[in-house]
C-alpha positions, 0 to 999 in steps of 0.5 A, a space after each residue: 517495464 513488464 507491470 502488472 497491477 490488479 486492483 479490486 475494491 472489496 469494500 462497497 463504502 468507498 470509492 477507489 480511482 483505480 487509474 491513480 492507484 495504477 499511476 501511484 505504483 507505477 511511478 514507485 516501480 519507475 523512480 525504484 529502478 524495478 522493472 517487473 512485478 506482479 501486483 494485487 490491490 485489495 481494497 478490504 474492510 475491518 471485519 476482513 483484515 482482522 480475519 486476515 491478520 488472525 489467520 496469516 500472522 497469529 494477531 487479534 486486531 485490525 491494520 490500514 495494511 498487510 503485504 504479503 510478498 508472494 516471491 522470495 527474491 524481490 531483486 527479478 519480479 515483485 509479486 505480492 497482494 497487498 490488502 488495504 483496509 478503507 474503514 481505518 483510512 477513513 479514520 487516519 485521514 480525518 485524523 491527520 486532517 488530510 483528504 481520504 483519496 490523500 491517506 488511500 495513496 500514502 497506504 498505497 505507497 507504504 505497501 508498495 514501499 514495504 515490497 520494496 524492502 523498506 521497513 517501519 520495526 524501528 524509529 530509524 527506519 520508519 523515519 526512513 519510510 515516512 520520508 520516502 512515502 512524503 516524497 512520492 506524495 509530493 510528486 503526485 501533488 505536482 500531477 
């Protein structure tokens, strides 16, 4: 497998486990059937999504993630940046009634899922992607 992953955590609040970040996307790529990619992990606050979101999709208003896909044919290589808010993790995860390190991997998981061509537009496909991103939580439980 030819993987590249850059994590780098803008966002001094919070702590990352860059290793389990890499294991996280690596295990997706594997269980995928993708082979090459290139990918990019900013770990963000409010204040920079929100200038994000303005700037690149038009919208006023803070997210947990974007994924912006930087190569037009997913099926080759994946190259893609996806930026992950902690501030609005940290929020979800007392939320949910999960762990931060839970919540940071299911966002993970989403983005990386999103590169993949799952989507979350419609009820039938968001169901789709909660289901997948279960699956991979369950197989990092068993780590």
């Amino acid at each position: 497998m030819k993987l590249k992953i850059d994590i780098e955590n803008i966002n001094d609040k919070f702590n990352i486990e860059v290793k389990s970040i890499n294991k996280i996307v690596e295990l997706i790529f594997i269980h995928e059937k993708k082979e090459q990619g290139n990918i990019s992990i900013v770990f963000v606050d409010h204040t920079y999504i929100e200038e994000l979101n303005e700037k690149f999709l038009g919208r006023s208003y803070s997210t947990d993630v974007i994924t912006f896909p930087l190569s037009e044919d997913c099926e080759e290589s994946v190259e893609a940046e996806i930026y992950i808010n902690l501030d609005i993790v940290a929020e979800n995860a007392v939320n949910y009634n999960v762990t931060f390190y839970e919540e940071v991997s299911r966002i993970v998981i989403h983005g990386v899922l999103h590169l993949l061509n799952y989507d979350d537009g419609d009820a039938d496909s968001r169901n789709r992607m909660t289901q997948r991103e279960d699956y991979y939580l369950k197989m990092m439980a068993d780590w």
